[in-house]
C-alpha positions as CSV (number, residue, x, y, z in Angstrom):
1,X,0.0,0.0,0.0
2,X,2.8,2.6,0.8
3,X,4.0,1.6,-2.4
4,X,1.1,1.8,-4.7
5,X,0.5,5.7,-2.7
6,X,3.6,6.6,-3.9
7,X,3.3,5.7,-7.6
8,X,0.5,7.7,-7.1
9,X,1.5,10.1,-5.8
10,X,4.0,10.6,-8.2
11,X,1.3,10.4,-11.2
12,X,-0.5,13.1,-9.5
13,X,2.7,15.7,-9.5
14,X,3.6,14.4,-13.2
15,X,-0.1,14.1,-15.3
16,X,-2.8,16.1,-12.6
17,X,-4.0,12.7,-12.1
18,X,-4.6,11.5,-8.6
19,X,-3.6,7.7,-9.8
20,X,-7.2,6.5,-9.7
21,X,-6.5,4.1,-12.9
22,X,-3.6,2.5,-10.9
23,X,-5.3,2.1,-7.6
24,X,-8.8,0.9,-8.2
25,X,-7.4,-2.1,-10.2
26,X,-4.8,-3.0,-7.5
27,X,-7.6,-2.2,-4.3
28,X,-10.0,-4.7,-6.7
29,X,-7.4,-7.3,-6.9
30,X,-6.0,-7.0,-3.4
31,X,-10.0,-7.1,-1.6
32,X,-10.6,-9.5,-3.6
33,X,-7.1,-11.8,-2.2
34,X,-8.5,-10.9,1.1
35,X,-12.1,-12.3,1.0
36,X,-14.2,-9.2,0.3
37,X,-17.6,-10.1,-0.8
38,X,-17.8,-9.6,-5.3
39,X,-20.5,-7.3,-4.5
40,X,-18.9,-4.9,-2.6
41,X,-15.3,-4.5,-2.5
42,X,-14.8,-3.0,-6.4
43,X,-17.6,-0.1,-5.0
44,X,-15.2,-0.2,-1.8
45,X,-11.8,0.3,-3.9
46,X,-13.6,2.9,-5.8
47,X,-14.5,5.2,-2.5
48,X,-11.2,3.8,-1.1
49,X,-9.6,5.3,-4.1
50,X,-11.2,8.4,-4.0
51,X,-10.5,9.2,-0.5
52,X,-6.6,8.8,-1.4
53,X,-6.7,10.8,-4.1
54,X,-7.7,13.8,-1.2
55,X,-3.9,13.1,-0.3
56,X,-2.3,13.1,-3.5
57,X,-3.9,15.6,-5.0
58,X,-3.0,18.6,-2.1
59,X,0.6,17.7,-3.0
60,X,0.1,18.4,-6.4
61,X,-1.9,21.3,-6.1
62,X,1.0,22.7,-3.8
63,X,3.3,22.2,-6.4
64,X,1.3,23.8,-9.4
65,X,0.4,26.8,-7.8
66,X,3.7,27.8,-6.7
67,X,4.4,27.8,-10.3
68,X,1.5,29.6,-11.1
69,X,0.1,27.8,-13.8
70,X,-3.5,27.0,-12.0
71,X,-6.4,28.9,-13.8
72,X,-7.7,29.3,-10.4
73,X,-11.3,31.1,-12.1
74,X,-11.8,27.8,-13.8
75,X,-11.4,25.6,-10.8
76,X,-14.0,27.9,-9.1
77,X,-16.7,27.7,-11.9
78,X,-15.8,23.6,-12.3
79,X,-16.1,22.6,-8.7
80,X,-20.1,24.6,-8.8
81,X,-20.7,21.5,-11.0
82,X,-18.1,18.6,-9.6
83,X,-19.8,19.2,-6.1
84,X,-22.8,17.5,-7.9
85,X,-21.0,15.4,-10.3
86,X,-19.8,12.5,-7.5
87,X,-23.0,12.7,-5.6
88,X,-24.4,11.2,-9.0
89,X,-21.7,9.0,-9.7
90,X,-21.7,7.7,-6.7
91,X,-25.5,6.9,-7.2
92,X,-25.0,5.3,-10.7
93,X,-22.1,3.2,-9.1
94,X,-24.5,1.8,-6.7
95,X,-27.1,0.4,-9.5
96,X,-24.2,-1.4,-11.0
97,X,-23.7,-4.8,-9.5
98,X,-19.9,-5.3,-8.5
99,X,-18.8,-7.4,-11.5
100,X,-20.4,-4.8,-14.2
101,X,-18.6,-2.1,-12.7
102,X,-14.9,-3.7,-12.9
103,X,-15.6,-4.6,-16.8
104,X,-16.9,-0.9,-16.8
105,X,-13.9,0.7,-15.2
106,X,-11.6,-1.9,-17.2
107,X,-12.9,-0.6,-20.5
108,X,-12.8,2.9,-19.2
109,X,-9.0,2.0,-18.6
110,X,-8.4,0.6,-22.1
111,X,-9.6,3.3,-23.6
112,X,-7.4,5.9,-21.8
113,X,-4.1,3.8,-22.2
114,X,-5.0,4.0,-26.1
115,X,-5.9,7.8,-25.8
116,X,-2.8,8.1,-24.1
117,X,-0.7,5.8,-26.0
118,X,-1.9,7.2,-29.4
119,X,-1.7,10.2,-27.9
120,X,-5.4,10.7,-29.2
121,X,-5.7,14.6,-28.3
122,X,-8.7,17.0,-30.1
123,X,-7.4,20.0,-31.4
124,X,-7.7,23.6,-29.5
125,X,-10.8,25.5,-30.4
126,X,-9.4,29.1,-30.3
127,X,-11.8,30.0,-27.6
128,X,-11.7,29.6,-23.4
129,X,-14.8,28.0,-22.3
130,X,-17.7,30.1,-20.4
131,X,-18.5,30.0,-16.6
132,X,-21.7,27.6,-17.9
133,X,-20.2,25.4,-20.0
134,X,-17.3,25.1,-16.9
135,X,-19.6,24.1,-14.3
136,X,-21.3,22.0,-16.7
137,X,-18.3,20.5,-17.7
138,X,-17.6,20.2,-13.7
139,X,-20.6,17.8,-13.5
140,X,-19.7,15.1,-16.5
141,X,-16.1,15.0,-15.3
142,X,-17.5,14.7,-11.7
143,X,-20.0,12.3,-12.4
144,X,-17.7,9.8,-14.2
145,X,-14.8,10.8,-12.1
146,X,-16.9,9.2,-9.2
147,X,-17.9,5.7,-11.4
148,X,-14.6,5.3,-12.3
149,X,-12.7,6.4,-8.8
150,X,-10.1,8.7,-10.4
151,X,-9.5,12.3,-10.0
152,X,-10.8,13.7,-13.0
153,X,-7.3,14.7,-14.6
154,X,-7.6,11.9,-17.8
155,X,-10.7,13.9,-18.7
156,X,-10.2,17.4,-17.8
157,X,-6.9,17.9,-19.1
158,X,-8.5,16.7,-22.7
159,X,-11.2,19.0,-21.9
160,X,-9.1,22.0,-21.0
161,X,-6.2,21.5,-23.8
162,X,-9.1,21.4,-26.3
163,X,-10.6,24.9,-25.1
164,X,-7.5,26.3,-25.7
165,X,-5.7,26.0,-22.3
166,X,-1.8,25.9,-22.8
167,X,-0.9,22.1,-21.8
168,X,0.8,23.1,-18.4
169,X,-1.9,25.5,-17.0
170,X,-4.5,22.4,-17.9
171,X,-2.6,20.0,-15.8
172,X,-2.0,22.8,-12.9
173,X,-6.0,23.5,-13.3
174,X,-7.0,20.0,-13.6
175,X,-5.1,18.7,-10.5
176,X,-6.6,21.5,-8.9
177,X,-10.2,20.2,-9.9
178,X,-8.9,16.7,-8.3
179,X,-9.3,17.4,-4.7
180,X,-13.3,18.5,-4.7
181,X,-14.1,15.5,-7.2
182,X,-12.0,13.3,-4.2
183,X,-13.7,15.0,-1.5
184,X,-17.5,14.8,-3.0
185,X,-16.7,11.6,-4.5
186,X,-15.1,9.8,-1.0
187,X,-18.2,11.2,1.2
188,X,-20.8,9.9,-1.3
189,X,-19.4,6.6,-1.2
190,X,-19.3,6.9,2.3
């Protein structure tokens, strides 16, 4: 476990990722060695995760803003909409039987490692987003921030590179976003 934090943590500082991909898979696998019932313990590594990801994320907040490159505006008008976003994903999580939501979260998985691999990005629009289309945006990424048990980063930082936000401020912004979708998403789990 000490281990697997600081991998994560070290994800978190490098990508604004709280290391949600890594952890769920290895809380899943490591529950599951210990006896947890199918049922509960990928719902379990998912809030488990989430909760972590409160720790990580501090660090690398820390670290981006002494730099200056968080768009502190944005993480304002995002978190109006990711202080929803995990209440709801943590409600969709809970209609999805244990099983579903580890071949959910594995496809999810796949399909950033591609993304990233391929290094899949869509190309800037020219324009910063609004205040709506921010909290909005804060929702979605909340919502499926809280399903999946990650911070938000491998979704945001798409988000906020295709609205124009240089690469660097979207990962500093992004990390940012990470500790209210940690905190809403851990207490709805709760």
């Amino acid at each position: 476990y000490l281990l697997l934090g600081g991998f994560a943590g070290v994800l978190a500082g490098l990508f604004g990722v709280g290391g949600g991909l890594i952890i769920v898979p290895v809380l899943v696998f490591s529950f599951s060695a210990q006896g947890f019932s199918q049922e509960i313990l990928t719902h379990l590594a998912v809030g488990t995760s989430l909760a972590t990801i409160v720790f990580t994320s501090v660090n690398s907040i820390l670290t981006h803003h002494r730099k200056g490159a968080v768009r502190w505006p944005m993480v304002l008008w995002m978190t109006f909409g990711i202080l929803l976003g995990p209440a709801l994903g943590s409600l969709t999580a809970a209609a999805i039987q244990g099983p579903m939501l580890q071949k959910i979260i594995g496809v999810f998985a796949l399909a950033m490692a591609v993304q990233m691999g391929f290094d899949l990005r869509p190309k800037a629009t020219g324009r910063a987003p609004g205040r709506p289309e921010l909290s909005l945006i804060g929702v979605l990424i909340g919502w499926a921030s809280a399903i999946f048990g990650i911070g938000g980063g491998s979704l945001s930082v798409p988000y906020l590179t295709w609205r124009s936000v240089p690469m660097q401020q979207a990962v500093a912004t992004s990390a940012a976003c990470g500790l209210p979708i940690a905190i809403a998403g851990a207490l709805s789990f709760m």
